[in-house]
N, C-alpha and C positions, 0 to 999 in steps of 0.2 A: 530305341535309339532316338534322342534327340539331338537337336543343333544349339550352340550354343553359340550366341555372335554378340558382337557388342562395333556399337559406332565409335566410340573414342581409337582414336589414331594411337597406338602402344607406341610403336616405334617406327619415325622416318615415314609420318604420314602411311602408315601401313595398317589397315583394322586389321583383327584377328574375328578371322572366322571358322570354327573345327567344328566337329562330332563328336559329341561325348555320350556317353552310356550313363543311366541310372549309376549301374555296378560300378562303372570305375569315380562317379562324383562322389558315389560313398566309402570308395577305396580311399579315393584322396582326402576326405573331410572325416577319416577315423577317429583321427585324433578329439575333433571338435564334438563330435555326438558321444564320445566317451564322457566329457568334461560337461555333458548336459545336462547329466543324474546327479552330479556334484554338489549343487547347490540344495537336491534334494536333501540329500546327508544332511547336511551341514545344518540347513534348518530345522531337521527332526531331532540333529544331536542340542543344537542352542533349547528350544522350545521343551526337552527333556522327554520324547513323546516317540512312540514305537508307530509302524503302520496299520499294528494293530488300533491304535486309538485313531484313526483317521477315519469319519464317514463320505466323504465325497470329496473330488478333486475335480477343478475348474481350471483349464490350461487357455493361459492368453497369449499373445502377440505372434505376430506373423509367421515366427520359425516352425511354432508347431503344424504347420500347414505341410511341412516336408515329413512325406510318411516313414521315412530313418526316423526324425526325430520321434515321432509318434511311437514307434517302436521300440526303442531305448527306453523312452519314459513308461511305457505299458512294460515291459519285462520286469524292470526296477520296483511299479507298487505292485507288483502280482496279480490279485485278482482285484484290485480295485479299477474300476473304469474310468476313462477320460471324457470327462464333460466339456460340452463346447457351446453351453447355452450364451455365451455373452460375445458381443463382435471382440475377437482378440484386438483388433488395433486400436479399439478406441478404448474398452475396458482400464487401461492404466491409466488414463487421462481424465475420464468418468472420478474413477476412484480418487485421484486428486483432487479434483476440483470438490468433489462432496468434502472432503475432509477439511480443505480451505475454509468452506461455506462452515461447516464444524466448530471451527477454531476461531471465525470470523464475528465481529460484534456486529455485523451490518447486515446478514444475514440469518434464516432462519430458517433451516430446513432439516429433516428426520437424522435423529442421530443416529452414526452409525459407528459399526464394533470397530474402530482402527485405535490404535496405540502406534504411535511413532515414538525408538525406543534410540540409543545412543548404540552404534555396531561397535564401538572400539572403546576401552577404557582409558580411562583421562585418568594421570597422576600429578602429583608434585613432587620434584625434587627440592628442600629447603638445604640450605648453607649459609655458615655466618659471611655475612655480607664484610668486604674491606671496608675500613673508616674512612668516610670521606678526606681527613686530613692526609692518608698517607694511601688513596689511591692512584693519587698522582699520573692522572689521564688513562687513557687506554679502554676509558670507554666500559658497556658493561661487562666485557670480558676479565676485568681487571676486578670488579666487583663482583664475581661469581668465583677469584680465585688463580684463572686464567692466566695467570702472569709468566714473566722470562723464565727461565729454566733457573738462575740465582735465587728469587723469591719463592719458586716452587721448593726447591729443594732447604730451602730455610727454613718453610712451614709444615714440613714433614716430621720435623724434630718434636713439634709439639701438634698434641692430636685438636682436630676440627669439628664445630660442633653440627652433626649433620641429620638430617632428617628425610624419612619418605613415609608417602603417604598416598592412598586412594582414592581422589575425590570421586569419582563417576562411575561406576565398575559398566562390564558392559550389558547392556539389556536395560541401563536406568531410562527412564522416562521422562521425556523432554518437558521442558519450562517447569521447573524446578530449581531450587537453591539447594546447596551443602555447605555446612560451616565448618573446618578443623581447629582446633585450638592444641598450642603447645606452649612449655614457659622455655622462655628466653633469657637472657638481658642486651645480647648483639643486635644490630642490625642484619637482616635478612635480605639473601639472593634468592628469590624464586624461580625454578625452572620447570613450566607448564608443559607436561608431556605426552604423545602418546603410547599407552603402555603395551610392551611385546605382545601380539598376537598373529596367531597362525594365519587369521582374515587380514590380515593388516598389511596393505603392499607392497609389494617389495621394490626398494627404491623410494619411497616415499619417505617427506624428510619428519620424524615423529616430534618433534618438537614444535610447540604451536606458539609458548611467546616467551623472553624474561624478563623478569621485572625486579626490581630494586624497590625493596620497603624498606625506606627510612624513618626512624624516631622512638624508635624501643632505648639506643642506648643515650637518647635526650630526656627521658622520662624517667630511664633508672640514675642519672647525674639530678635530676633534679629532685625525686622524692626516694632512691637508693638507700640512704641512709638511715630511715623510719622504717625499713622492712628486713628479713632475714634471707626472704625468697623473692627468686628473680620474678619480672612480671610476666603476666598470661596474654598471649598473640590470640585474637580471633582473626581467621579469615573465609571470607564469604563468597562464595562461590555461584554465579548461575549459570545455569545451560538451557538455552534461549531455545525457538521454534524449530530452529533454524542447523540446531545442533553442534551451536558454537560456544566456547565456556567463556566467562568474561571476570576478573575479579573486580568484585564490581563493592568489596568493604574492608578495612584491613583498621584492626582496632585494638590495644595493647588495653591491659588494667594491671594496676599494683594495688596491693591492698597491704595497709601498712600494720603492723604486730598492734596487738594488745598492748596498750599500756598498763605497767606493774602494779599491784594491788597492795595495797596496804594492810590485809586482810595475814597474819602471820599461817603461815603453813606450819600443819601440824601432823600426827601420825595417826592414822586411824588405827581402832582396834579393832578392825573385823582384818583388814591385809596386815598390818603390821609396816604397811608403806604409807611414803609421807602424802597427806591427802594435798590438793592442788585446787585452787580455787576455782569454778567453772568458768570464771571468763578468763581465766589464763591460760586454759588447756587448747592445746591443737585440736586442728579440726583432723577427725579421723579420715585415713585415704581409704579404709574399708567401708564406710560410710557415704561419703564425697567421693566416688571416683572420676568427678566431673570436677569437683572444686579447684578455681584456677592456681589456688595454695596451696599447694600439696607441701609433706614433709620430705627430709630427703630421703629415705627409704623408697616413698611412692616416685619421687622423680625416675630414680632409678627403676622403679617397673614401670615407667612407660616411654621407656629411654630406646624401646624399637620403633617405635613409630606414634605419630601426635592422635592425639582423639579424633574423632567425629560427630560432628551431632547435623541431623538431620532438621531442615527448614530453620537456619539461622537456630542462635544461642540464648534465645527469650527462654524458650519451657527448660532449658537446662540448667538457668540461672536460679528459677523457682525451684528446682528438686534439689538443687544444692540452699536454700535458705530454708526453706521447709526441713532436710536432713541435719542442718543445724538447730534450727531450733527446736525438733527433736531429743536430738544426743542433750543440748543443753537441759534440758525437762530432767531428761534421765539420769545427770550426772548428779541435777540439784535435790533430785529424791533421793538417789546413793549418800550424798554427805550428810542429808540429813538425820536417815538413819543412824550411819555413823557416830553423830552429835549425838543422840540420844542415847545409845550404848553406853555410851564411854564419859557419858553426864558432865559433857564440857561447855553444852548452847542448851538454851531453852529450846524446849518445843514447838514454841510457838514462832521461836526465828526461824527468816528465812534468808536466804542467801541473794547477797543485792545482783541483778540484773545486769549481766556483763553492757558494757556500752556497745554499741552500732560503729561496725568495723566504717575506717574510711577508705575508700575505694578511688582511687585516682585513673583518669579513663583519656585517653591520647590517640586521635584517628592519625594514621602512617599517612607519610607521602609515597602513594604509589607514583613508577614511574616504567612503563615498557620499553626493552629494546628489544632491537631484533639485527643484534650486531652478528656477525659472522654464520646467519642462516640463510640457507639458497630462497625459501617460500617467507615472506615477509608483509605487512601489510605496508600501501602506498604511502610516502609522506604526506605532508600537506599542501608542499610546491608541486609533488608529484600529481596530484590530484587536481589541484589548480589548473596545471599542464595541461591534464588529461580533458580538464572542463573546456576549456579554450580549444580543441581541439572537438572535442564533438560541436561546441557551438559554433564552428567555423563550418564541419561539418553538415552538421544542418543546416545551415545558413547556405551552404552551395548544393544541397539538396531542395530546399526552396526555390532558390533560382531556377535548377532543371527542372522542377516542376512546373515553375513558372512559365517558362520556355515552350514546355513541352503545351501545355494547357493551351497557350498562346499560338502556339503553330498548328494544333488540332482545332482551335476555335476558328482559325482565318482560312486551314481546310476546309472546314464543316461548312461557312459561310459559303464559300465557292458552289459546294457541289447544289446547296439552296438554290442560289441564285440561277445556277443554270438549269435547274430543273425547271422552277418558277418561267425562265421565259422562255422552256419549249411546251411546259405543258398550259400554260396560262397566256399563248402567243396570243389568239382571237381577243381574251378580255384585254391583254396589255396594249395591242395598237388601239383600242378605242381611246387612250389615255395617254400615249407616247408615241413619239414618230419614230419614220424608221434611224435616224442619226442617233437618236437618242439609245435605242435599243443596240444600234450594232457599236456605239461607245461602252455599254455595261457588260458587252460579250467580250470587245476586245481588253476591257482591264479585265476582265477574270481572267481569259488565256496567258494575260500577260505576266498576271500574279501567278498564275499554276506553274508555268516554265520556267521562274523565278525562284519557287517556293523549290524548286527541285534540282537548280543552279547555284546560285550567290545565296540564294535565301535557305539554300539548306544547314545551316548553322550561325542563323545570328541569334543578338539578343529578344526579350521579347516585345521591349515596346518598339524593336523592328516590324515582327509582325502583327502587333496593336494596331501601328500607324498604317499598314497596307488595308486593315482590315475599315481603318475609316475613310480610304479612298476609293475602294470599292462600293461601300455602304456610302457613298457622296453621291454616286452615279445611280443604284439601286434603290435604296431608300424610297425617292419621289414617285419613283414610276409604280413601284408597290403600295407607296401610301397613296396615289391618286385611283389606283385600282380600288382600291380598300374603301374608298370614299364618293366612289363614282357611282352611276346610275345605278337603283338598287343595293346600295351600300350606305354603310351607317352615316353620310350624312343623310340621304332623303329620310331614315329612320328618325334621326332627333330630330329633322323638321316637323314629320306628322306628329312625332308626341309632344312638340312645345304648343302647336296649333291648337292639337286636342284640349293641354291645358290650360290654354285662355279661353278657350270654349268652354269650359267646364268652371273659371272663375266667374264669368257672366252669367252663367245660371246659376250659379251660388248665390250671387247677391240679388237676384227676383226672389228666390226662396228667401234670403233671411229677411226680405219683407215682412214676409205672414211668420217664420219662423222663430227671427231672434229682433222682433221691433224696438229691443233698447239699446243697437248701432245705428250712431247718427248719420246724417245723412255725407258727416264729411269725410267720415272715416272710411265706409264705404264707396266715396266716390274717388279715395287715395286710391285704394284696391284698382277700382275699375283706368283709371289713370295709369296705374304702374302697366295694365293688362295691354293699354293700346301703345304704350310704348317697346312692350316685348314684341306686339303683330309687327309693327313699323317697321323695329330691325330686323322682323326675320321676311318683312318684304322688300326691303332694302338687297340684304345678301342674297337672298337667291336670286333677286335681278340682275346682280351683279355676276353672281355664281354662272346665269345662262348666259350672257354677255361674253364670258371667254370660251375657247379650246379646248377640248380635254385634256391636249397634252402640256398646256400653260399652269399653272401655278394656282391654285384653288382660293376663291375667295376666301372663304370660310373651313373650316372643319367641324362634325361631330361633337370635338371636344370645347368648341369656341361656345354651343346651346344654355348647356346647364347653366353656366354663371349667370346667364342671361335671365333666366328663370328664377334665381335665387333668393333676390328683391321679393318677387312677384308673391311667390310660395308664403316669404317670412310673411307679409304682412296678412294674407288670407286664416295663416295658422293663427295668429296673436289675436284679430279679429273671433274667431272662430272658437277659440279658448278666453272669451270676452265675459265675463260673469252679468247676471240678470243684475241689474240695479235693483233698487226699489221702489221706482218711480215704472216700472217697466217691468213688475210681477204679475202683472195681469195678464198679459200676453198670451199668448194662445201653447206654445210650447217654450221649455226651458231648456234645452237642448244645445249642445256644442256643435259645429259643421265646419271643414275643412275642407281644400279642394283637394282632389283626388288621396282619399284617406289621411291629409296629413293635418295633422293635431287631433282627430277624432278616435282612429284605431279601425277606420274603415268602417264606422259605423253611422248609419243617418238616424237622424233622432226619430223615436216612435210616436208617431203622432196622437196615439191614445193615452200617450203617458199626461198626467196633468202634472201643475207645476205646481 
């Protein structure tokens, strides 16, 4: 027996809290662990594959953890086992992201077996599109046909030219192209579909877009006349990562007849029929059953549905001129024989070279609607909208962050501060009086009661500004600790002291050391050194002179600059090149005070020069 409780209030502020049994949670969730082998099926019937060809199975995500479900699923493969070597709830996530990583040009990691495949089949519906002059609004519904009940029943009289077709079947394989090609001479209504399936949900609307390609019957007004046969529609199909179809080429070609030979037709004497010149003769549909010119005989056998060709209409284009100029070989070796039978051509003639068809080629104006479907993609105002609207969003998401960051910073501040002047009391009186200290207790108190009153919801450079009036009072008392006996200024004092001690014996050395600096160069040196002692006997005189709790003469940070002078000139000195008046010298050597311009090295006095 377990309990089964939940915090959320059902009704009237009322939780529910009961007993339920194993037995009866699996009484109640029959239905569900029925519908949990389903999927099983379903993928052994798609995959074409019995449980005999199955060697091992690996069960993820957290349902399986419920031993019904464990149970259900073990009766179903019989004696195969359920493997549980991977964490089920990260397992799908894992596998995701390798597959991303997979697909990805930014990454580079072990490929692995996944195929992401299309679950549902994509069609087209084609129909001849209304002529723009006499669609007379209505949008694409008018151009698919759609019209009043008067225009319906007027175009019933005379039959419509209609077409369906495959593109996608299901199990195809993503990011991939398909091409369909049919002959026309209309403009075309395309309707993008998804085609009936058992997986297919119910309620879902199967239509994904329509589109209006215009310009077939602009291309047969203008080169119509030069041909016998309507032109040939390609259209180009991708189905992205993502598993979304896009027509993404729509390209029309006429190809205009043979022009008439002057070449007199005559009877052959092996048929008895009249023989035909090779470049006059049609192209064969038993031959071509891709050629965009078919005869009418072939129209009519492909008048159920348009072709197909797989990765665009390049390689289909070549097996259709390669199958011509074949047939042509073989017509021009047939007449020749013939000639020579019936002793009406030389033998050694040959039959002239039909001319090079002209081919006239016109890209459609595609155009999508998505008139009268419930799932549609956004406008462009719609989108716009929607952009100004996150950016507002995020924009008052900054703000609370702001807010929030700001009233946790003059928090944090607070609880510093008052720790700093209980735990650090003895260091802080030697540096601040008591007025001073019990003014930086009362603005914190005053800021916390604040922060938890009026100041519980303001903006933040409200609590910015508390935060520098508090830090007005606290600041000094902290930095004169900071700085006070034992603190980094008595620090930078000893080490500026140190190094003017250590510039005055630099320059008795570069006596014997570096004898080609003159006597003025190094007496700048020694001059910069007694004006660095000066101020820094100056300020600490001044420094003992006040309070501790008064306003500091100097600080830590005031030393360095002071030194700065001092440093440059000893380094420039010290990286001084031997003249040649001054090669005799005992060493040749560079010397810097406290390692600088040397590398912390003193010259070796056995070295010669």
């Amino acid at each position: 027996m377990h309990r089964l409780r939940t915090e959320a209030r059902v009704h009237d502020d009322i939780d529910l809290s009961t007993h339920l049994s194993r037995a009866q949670l699996e009484e109640l969730c029959a239905d569900l662990f029925e519908r949990a082998v389903q999927p099983l099926d379903s993928v052994l019937q798609q995959a074409n594959l019995t449980l005999k060809d199955i060697a091992a199975v690996e069960v993820i995500g957290g349902g399986v953890r419920v031993p019904k479900v464990q149970q259900v699923v073990k009766d179903r493969l019989g004696s195969l086992e359920l493997s549980m070597h991977l964490n089920g709830d990260e397992a799908m996530a894992q596998g995701a992201a390798f597959y991303a990583a997979n697909i990805s040009t930014s990454f580079k990691v072990r490929p692995i077996g996944v195929t992401d495949i299309l679950p549902f089949g994509v069609g087209a519906r084609l129909e001849e599109a209304v002529p723009e002059e006499e669609k007379g609004g209505g949008g694409f519904l008018g151009a698919l046909g759609l019209k009043k009940k008067k225009e319906e029943e007027k175009e019933q009289a005379t039959e419509k030219w209609q077409r369906r077709a495959t593109i996608f079947a299901p199990g195809h394989k993503l990011r991939s192209n398909r091409t369909i090609s049919f002959n026309t001479s209309k403009d075309i209504a395309l309707n993008l579909t998804y085609e009936a399936s058992a997986l297919f949900p119910p309620g879902a609307q199967p239509t994904i877009a329509l589109f209006d390609i215009r310009g077939v019957s602009e291309l047969v007004r203008e080169h119509g006349t030069k041909t016998s046969y309507p032109p040939k529609v390609f259209l180009t199909f991708e189905l992205d990562a993502s598993a979304l179809v896009h027509l993404v080429k729509a390209e029309a070609r006429l190809q205009e007849d043979a022009p008439p030979s002057s070449e007199a037709v005559g009877v052959s004497p092996l048929t008895g029929v009249p023989s035909i010149p090779p470049h006059c003769r049609p192209h064969s549909p038993r031959t071509h059953p891709r050629s965009p010119f078919l005869l009418p005989f072939a129209l009519a056998q492909n008048a159920d549905a348009p072709s197909e060709e797989e990765d665009g209409e390049g390689e289909g284009g070549k097996e259709a001129e390669a199958e011509e100029k074949k047939d042509a070989e073989t017509v021009k070796k047939v007449d020749g024989q013939n000639a020579t039978a019936g002793n009406t051509t030389s033998s050694n003639t040959t039959a002239p070279a039909p001319p090079k068809p002209i081919v006239h080629r016109k890209i459609l104006r595609v155009t999508s609607h998505y008139e009268g479907l419930r799932l549609r993609p956004g406008t462009e105002e719609e989108k716009e909208s929607s952009k100004q609207k996150l950016a507002a969003l995020r924009a008052n998401d900054q703000l609370k962050r702001e807010k929030a960051d700001a009233r946790n910073s003059l928090e944090a501040y607070l609880y510093e501060v008052k720790n700093k002047m209980m735990e650090h009391e003895e260091e802080l009186s030697l540096v601040s009086t008591d007025e001073q200290r019990s003014a930086v207790l009362a603005q914190v108190e005053a800021t916390d009661d604040w922060m938890y009153d009026e100041g519980r919801d303001v903006e933040a450079s409200v609590y910015k500004e508390r935060t520098t009036q508090v830090r007005a009072l606290a600041v000094p008392i902290f930095l004169r600790q900071a700085e006070g006996p034992g603190g980094a200024r008595a620090a930078a004092l000893e080490a500026a002291v140190k190094n003017v001690a250590e510039v005055r014996a630099l320059v008795k050395r570069w006596n014997v050391t570096m004898p080609w600096l003159t006597e003025e160069e190094k007496e700048s040196l020694l001059s910069e050194a007694t004006v660095v002692e000066t101020w820094l006997q100056e300020k600490e005189a001044a420094q003992a002179a006040k309070e501790g709790h008064e306003e500091p003469a100097f600080l830590s940070i005031d030393v360095p600059p002071q030194l700065k002078k001092m440093k440059d000139i000893a380094r420039r000195l010290g990286r001084k090149p031997v003249s040649r008046e001054g090669r005799g010298g005992r060493h040749g050597g560079r010397e810097g005070v406290g390692g600088v311009g040397t590398g912390g090295r003193w010259p070796d006095p056995r070295r010669k020069s």
